[in-house]
Biopython code that builds the backbone (N, CA, C, O; Angstrom):
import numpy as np
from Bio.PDB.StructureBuilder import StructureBuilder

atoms = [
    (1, "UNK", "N", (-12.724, 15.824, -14.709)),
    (1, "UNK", "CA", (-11.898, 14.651, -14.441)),
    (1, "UNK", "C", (-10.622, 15.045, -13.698)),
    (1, "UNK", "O", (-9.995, 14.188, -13.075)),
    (2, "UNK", "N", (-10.193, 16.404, -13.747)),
    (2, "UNK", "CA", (-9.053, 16.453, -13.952)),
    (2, "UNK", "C", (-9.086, 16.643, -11.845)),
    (2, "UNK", "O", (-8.336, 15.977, -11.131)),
    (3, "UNK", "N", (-10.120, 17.675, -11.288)),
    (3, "UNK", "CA", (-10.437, 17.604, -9.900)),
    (3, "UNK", "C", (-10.603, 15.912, -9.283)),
    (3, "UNK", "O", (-10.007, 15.487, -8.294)),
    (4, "UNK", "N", (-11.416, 15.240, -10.016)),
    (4, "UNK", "CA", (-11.409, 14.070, -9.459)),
    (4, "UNK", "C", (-9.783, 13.122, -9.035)),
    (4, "UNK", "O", (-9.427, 12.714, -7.930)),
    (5, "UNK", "N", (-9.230, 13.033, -10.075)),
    (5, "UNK", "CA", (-8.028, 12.418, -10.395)),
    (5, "UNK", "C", (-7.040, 13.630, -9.090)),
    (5, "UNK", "O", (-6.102, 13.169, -8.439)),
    (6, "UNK", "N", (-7.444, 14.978, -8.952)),
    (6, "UNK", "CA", (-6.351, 15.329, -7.743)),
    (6, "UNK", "C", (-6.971, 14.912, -6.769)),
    (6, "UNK", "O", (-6.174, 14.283, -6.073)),
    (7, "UNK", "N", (-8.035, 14.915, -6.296)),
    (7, "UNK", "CA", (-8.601, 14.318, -5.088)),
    (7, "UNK", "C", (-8.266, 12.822, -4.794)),
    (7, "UNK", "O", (-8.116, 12.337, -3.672)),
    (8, "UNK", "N", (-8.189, 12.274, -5.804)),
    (8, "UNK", "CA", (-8.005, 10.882, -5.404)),
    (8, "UNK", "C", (-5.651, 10.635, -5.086)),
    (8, "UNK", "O", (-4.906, 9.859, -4.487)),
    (9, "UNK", "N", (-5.526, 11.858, -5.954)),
    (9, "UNK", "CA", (-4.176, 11.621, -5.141)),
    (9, "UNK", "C", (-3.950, 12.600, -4.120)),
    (9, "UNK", "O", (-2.758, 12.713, -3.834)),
    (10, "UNK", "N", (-4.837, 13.439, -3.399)),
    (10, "UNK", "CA", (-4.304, 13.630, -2.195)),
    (10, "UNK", "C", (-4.817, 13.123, -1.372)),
    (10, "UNK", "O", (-4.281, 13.196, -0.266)),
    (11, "UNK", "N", (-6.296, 12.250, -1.532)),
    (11, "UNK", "CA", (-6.213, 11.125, -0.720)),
    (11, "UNK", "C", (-5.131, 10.138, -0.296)),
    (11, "UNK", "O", (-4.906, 9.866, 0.883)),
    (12, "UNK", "N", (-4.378, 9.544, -1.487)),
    (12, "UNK", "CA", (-3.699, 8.767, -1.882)),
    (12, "UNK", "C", (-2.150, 9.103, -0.631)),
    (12, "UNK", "O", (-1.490, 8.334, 0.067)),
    (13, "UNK", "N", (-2.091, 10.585, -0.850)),
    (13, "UNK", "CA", (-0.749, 11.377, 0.023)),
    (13, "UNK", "C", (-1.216, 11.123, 1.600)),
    (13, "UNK", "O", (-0.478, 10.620, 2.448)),
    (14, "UNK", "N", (-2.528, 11.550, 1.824)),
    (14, "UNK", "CA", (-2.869, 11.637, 3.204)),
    (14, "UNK", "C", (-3.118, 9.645, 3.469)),
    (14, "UNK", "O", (-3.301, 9.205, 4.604)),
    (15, "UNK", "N", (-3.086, 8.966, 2.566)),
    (15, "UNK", "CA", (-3.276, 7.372, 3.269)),
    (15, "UNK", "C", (-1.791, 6.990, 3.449)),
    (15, "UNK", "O", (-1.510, 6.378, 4.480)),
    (16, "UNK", "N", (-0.595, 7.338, 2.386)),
    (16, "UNK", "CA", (0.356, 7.084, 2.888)),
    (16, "UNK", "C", (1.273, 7.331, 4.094)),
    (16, "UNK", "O", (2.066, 6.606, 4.694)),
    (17, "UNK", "N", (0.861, 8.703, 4.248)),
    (17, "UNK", "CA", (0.909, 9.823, 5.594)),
    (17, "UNK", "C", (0.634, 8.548, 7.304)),
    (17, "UNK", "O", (1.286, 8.127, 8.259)),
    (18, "UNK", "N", (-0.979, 8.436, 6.621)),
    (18, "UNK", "CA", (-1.467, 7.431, 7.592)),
    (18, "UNK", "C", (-0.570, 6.086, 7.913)),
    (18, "UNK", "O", (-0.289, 5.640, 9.025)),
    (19, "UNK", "N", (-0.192, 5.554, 6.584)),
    (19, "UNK", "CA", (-0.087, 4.450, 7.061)),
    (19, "UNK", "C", (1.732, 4.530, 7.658)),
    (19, "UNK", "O", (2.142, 3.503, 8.199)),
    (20, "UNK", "N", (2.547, 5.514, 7.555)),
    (20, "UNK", "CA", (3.623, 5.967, 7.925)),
    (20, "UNK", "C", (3.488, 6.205, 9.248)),
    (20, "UNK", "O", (4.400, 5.759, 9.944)),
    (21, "UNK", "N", (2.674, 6.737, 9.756)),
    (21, "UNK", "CA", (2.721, 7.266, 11.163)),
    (21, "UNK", "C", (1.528, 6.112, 11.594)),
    (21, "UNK", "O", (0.623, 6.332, 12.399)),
    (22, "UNK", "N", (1.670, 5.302, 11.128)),
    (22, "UNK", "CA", (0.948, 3.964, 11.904)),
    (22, "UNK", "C", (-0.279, 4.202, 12.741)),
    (22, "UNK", "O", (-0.446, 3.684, 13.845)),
    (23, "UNK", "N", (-1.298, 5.178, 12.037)),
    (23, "UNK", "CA", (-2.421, 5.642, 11.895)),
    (23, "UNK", "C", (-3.492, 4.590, 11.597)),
    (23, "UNK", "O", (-4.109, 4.755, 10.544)),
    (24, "UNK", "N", (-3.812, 3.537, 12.354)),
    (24, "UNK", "CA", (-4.628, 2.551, 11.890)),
    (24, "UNK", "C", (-5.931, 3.082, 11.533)),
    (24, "UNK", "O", (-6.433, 2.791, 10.447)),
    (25, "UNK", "N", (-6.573, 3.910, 12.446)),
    (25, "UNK", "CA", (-8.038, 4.159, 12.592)),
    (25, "UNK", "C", (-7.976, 5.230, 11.660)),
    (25, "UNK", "O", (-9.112, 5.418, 11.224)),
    (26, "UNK", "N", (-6.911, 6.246, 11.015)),
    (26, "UNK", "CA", (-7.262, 6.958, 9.811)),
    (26, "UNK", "C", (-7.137, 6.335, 8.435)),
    (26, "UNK", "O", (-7.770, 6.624, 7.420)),
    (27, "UNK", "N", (-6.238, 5.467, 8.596)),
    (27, "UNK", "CA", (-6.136, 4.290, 7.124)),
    (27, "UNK", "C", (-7.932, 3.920, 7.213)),
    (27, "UNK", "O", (-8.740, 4.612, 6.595)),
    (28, "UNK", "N", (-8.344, 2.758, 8.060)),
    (28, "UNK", "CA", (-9.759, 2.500, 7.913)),
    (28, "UNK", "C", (-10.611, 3.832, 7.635)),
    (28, "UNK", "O", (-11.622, 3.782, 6.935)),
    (29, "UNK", "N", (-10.249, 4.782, 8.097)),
    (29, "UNK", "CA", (-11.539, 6.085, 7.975)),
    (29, "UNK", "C", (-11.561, 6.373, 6.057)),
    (29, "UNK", "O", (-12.589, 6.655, 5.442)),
    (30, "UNK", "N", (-10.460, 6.243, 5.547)),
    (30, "UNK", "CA", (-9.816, 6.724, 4.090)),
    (30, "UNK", "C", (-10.186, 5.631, 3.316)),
    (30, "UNK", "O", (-10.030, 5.882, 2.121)),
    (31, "UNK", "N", (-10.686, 4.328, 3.567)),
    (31, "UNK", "CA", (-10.740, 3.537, 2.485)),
    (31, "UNK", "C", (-12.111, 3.649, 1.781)),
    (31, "UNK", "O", (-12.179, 3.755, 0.556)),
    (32, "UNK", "N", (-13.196, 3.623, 2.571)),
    (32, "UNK", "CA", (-14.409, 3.944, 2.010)),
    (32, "UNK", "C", (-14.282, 5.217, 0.342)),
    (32, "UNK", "O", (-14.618, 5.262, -0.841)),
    (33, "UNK", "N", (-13.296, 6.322, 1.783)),
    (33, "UNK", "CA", (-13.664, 7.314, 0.508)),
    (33, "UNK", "C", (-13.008, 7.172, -0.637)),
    (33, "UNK", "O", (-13.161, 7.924, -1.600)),
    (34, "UNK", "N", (-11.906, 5.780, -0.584)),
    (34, "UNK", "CA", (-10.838, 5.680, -1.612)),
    (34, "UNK", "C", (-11.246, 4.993, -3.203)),
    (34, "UNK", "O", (-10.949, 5.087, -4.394)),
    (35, "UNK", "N", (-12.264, 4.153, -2.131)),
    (35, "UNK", "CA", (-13.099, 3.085, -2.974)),
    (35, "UNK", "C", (-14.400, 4.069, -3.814)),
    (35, "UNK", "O", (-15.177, 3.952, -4.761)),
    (36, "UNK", "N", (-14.083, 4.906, -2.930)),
    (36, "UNK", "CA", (-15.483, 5.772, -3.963)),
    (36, "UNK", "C", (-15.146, 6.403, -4.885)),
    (36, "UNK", "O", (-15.778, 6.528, -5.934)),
    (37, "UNK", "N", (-13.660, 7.091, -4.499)),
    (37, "UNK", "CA", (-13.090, 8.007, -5.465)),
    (37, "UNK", "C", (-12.694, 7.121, -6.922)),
    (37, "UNK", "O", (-12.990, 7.509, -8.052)),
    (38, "UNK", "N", (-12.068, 6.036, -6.648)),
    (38, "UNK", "CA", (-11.752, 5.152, -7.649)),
    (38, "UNK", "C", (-12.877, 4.125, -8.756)),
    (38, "UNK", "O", (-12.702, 3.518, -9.812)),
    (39, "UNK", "N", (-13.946, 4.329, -7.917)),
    (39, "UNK", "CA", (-15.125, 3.622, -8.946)),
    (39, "UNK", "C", (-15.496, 4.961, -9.707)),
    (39, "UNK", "O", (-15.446, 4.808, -10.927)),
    (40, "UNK", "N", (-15.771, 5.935, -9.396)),
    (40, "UNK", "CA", (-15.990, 6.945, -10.035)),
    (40, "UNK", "C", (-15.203, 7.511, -10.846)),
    (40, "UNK", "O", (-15.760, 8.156, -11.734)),
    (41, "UNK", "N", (-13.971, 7.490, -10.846)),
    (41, "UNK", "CA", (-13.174, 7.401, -11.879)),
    (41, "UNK", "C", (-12.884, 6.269, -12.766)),
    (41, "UNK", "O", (-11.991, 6.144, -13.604)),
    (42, "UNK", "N", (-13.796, 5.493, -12.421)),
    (42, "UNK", "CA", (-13.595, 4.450, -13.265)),
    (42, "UNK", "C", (-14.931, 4.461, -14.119)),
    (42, "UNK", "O", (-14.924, 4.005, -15.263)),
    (43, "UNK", "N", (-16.171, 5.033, -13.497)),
    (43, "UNK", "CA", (-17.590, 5.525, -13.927)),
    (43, "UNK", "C", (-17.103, 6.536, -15.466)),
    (43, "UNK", "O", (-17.511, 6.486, -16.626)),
    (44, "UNK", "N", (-16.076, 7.392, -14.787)),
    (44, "UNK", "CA", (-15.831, 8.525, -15.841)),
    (44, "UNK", "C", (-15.431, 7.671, -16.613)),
    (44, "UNK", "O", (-16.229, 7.854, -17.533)),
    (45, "UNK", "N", (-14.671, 6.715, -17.000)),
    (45, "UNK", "CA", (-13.519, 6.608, -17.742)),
    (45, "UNK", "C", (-12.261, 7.052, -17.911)),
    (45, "UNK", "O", (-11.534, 7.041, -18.904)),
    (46, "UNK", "N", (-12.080, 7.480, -16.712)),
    (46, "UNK", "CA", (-10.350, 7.669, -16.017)),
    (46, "UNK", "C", (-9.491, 7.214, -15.936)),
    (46, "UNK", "O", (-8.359, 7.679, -15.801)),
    (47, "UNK", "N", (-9.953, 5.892, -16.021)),
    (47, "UNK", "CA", (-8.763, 4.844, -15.748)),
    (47, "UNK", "C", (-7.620, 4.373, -16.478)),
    (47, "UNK", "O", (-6.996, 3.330, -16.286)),
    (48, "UNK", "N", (-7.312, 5.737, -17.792)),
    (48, "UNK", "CA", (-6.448, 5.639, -18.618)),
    (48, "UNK", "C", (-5.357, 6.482, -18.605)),
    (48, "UNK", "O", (-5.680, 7.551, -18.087)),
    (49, "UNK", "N", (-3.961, 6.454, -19.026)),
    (49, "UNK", "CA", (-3.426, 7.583, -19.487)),
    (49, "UNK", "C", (-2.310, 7.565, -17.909)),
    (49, "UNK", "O", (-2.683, 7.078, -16.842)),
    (50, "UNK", "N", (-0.819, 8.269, -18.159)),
    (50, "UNK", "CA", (-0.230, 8.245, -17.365)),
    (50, "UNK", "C", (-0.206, 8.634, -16.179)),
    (50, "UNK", "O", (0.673, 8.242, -15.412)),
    (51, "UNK", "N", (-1.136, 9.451, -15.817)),
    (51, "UNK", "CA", (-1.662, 10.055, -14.305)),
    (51, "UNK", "C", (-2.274, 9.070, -13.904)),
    (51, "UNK", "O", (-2.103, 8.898, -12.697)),
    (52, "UNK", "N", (-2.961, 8.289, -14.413)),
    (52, "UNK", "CA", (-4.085, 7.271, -13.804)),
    (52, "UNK", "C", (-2.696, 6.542, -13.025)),
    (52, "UNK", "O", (-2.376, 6.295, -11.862)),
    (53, "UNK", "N", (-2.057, 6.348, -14.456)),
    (53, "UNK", "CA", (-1.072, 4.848, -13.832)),
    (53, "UNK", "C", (-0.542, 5.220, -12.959)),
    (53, "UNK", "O", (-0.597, 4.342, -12.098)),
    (54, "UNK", "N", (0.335, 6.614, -12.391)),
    (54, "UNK", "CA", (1.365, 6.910, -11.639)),
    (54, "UNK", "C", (0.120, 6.426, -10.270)),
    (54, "UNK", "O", (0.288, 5.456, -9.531)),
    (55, "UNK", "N", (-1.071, 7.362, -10.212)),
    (55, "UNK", "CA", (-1.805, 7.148, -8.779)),
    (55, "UNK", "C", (-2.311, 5.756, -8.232)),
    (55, "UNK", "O", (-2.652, 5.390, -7.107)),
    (56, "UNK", "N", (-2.208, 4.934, -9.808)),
    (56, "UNK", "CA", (-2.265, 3.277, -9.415)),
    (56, "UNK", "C", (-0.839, 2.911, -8.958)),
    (56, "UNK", "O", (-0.766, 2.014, -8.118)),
    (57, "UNK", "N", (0.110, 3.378, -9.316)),
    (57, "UNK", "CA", (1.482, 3.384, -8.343)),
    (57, "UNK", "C", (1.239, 3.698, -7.043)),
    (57, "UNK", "O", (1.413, 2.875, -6.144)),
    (58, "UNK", "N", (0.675, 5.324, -6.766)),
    (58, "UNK", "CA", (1.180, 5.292, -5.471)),
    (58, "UNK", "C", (0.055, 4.645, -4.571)),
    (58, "UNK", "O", (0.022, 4.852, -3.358)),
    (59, "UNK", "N", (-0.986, 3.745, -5.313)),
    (59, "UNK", "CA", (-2.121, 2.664, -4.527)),
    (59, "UNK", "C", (-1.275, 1.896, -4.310)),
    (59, "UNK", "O", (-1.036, 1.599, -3.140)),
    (60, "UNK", "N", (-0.695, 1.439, -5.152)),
    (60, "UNK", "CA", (0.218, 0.041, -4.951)),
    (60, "UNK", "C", (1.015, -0.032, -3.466)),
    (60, "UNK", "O", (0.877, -0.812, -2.524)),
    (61, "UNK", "N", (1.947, 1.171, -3.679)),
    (61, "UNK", "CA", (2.796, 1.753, -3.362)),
    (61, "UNK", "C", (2.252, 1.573, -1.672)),
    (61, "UNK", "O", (2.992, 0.958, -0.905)),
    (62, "UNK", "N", (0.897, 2.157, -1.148)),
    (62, "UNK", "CA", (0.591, 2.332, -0.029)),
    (62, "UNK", "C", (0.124, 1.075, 0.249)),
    (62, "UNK", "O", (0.048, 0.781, 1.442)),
    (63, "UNK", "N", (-0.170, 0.354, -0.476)),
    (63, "UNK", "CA", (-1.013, -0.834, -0.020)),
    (63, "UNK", "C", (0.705, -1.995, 0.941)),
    (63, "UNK", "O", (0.859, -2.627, 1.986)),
    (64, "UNK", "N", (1.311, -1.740, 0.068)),
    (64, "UNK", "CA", (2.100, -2.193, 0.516)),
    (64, "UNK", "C", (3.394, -2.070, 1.726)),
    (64, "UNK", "O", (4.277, -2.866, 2.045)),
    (65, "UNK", "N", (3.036, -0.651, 2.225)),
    (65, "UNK", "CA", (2.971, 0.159, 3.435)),
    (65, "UNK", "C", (2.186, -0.370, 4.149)),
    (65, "UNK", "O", (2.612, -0.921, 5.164)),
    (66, "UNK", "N", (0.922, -0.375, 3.885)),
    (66, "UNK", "CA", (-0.234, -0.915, 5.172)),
    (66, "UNK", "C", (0.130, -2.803, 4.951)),
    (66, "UNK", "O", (-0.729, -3.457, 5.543)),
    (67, "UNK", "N", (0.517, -3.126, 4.694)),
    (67, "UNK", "CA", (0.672, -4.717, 4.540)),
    (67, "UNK", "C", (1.917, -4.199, 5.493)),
    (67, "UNK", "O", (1.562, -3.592, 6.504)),
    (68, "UNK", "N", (3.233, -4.356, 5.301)),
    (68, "UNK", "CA", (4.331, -3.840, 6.127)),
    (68, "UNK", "C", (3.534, -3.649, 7.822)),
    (68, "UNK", "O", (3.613, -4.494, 8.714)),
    (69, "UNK", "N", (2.843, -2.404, 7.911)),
    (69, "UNK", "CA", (2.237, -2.224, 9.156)),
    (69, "UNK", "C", (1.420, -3.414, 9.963)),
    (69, "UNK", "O", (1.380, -3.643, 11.172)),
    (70, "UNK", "N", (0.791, -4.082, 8.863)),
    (70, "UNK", "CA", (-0.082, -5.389, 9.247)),
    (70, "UNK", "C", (1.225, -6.409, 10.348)),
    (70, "UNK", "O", (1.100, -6.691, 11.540)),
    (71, "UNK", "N", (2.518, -6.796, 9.314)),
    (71, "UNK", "CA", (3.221, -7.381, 9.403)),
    (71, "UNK", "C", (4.230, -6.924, 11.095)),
    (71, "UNK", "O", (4.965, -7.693, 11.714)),
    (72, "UNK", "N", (3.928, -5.558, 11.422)),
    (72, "UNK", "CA", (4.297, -5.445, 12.442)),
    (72, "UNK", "C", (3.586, -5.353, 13.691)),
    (72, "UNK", "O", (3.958, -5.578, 14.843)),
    (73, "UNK", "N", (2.372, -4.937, 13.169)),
    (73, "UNK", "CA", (1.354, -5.429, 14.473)),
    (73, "UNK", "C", (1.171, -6.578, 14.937)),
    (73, "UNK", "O", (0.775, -6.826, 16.076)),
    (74, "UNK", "N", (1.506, -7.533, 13.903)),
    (74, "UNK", "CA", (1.475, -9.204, 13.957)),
    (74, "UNK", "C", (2.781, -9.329, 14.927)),
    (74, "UNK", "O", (2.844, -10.084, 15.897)),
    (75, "UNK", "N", (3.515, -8.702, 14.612)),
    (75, "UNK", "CA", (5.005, -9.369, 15.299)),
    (75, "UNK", "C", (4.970, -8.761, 16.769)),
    (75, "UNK", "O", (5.521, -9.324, 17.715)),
    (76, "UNK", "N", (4.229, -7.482, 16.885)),
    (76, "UNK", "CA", (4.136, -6.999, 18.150)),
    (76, "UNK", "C", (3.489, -8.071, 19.006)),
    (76, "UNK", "O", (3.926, -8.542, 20.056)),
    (77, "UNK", "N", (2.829, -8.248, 18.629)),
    (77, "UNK", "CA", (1.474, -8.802, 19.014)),
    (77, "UNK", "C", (1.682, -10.109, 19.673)),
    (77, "UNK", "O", (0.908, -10.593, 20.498)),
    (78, "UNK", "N", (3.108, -10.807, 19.127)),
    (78, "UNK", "CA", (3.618, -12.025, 19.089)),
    (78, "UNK", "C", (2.984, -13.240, 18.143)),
    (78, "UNK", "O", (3.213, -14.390, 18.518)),
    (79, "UNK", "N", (2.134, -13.027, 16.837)),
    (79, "UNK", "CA", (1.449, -13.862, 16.180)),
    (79, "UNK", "C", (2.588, -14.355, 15.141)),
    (79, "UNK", "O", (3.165, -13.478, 14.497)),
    (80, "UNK", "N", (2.900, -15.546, 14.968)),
    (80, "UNK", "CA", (3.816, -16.358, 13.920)),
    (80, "UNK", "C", (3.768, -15.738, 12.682)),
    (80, "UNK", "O", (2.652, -15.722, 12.162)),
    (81, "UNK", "N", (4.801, -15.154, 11.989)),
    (81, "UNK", "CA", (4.641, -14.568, 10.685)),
    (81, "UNK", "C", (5.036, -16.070, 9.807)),
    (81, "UNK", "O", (6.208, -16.447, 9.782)),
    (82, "UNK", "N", (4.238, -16.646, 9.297)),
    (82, "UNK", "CA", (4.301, -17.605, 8.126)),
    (82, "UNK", "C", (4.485, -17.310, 7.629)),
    (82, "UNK", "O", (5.422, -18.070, 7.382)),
    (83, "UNK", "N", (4.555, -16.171, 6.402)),
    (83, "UNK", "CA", (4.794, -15.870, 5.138)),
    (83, "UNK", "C", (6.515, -14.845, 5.429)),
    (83, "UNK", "O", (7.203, -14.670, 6.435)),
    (84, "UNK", "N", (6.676, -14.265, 3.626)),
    (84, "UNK", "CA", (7.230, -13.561, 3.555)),
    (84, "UNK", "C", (6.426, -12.234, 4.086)),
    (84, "UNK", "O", (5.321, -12.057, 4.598)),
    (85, "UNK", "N", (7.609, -11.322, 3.686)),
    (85, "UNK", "CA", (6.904, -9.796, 3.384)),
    (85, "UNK", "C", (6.344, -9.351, 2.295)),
    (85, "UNK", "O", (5.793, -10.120, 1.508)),
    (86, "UNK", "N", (6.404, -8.182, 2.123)),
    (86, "UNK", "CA", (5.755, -6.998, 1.207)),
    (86, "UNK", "C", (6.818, -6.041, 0.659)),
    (86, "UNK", "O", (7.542, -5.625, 1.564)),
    (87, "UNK", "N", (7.131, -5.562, -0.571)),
    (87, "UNK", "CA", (7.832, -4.839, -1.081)),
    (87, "UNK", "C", (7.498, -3.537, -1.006)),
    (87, "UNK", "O", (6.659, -3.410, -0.114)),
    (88, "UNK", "N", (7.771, -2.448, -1.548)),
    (88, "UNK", "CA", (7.599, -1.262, -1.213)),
    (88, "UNK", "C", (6.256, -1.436, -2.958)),
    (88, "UNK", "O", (5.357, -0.646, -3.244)),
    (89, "UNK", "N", (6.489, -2.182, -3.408)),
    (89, "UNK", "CA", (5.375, -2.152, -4.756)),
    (89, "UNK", "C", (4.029, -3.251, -4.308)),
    (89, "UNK", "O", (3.334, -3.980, -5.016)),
    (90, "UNK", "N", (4.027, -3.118, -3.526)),
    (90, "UNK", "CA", (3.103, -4.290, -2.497)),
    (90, "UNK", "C", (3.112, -5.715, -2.790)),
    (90, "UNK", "O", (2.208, -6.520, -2.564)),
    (91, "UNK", "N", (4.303, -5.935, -3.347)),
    (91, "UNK", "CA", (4.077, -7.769, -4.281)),
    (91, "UNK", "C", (4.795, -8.080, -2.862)),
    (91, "UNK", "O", (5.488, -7.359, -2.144)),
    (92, "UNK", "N", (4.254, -9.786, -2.691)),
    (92, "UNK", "CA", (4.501, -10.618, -1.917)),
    (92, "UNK", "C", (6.643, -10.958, -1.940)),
    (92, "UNK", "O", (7.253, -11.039, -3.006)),
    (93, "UNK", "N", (7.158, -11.054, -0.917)),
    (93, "UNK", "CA", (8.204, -11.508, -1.461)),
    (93, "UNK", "C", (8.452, -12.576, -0.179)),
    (93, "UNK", "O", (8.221, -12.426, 1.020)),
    (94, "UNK", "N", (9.027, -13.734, -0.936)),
    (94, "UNK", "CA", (8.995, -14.849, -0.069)),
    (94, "UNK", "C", (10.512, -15.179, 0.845)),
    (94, "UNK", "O", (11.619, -14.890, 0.390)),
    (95, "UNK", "N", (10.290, -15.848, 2.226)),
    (95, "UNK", "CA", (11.055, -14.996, 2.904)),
    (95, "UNK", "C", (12.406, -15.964, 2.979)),
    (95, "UNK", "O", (12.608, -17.097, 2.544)),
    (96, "UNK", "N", (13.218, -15.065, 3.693)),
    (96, "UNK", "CA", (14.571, -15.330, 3.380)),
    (96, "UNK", "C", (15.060, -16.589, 4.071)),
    (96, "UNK", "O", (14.876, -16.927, 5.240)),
    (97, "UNK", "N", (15.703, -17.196, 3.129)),
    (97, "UNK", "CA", (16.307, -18.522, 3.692)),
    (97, "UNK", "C", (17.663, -18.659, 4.429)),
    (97, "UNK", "O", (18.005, -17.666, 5.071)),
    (98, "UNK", "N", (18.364, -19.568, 4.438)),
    (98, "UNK", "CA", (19.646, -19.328, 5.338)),
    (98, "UNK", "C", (20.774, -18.367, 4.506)),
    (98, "UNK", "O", (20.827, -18.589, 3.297)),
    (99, "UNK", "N", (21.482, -17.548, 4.924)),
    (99, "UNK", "CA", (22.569, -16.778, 4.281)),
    (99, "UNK", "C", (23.975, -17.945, 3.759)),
    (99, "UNK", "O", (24.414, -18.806, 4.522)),
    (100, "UNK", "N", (24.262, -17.822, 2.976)),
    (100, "UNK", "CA", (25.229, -18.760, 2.466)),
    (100, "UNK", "C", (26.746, -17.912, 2.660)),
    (100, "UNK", "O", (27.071, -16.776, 2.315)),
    (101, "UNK", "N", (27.481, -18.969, 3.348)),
    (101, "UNK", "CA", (28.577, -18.176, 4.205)),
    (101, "UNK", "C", (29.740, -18.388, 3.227)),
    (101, "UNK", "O", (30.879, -18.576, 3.655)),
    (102, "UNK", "N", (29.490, -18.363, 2.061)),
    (102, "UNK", "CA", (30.686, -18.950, 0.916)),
    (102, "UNK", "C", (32.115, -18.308, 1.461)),
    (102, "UNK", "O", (32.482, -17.229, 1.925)),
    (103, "UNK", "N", (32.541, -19.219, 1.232)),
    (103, "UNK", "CA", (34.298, -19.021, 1.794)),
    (103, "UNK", "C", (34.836, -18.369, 3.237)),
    (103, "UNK", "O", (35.933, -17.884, 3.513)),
    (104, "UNK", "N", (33.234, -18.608, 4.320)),
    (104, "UNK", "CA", (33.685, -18.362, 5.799)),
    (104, "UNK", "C", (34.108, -19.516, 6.597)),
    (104, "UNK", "O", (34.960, -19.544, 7.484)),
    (105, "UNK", "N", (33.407, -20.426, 6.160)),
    (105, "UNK", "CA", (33.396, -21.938, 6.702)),
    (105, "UNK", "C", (34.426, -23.017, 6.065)),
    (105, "UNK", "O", (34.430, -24.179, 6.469)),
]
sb = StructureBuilder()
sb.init_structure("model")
sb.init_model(0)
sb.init_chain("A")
sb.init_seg("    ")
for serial, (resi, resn, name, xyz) in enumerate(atoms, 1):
    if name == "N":
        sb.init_residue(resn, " ", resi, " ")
    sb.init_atom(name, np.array(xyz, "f"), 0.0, 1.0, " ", f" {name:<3s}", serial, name[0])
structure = sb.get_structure()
């Protein structure tokens, strides 16, 4: 278990890597094997205990990196961003409204 669980976080290092250096076609190459590494640790019964959680952090963590990247290919691209963004914990955050100029006006 203990090989599985490092493999799946230096996957985890090399997708964030990817999605930092705005590596589209190595993010897609890494998910297959990400999805494999993670059912199989989930086959073992891995999916417990504080190592699990930290590498479900740094999933989170990247997912919300590659959402970020999504969000700028969109803007490159010139496509209307409707929504908010993405946090660095990948939760949705809804987007910012007018700044309130208390005591400029």
């Amino acid at each position: 278990m203990d090989d599985l669980l490092q493999n799946l976080e230096d996957l985890l290092t090399h997708e964030r890597q990817a999605a930092i250096d705005a590596d589209v076609e190595r993010l897609e190459a890494l998910q297959e094997e990400k999805r494999a590494l993670f059912d199989r640790a989930r086959d073992a019964g891995g999916l417990e205990g504080p190592r699990f959680r930290r590498l479900s952090e740094m999933a989170r963590a990247n997912v919300g990196l590659m959402r970020q990247l999504v969000l700028v290919h969109r803007a490159l691209a010139g496509v209307d961003q409707a929504g908010g963004g993405y946090g660095a914990d990948g939760r949705a955050q809804d987007p910012e409204g007018p700044r309130l100029t208390r005591g400029v006006l």
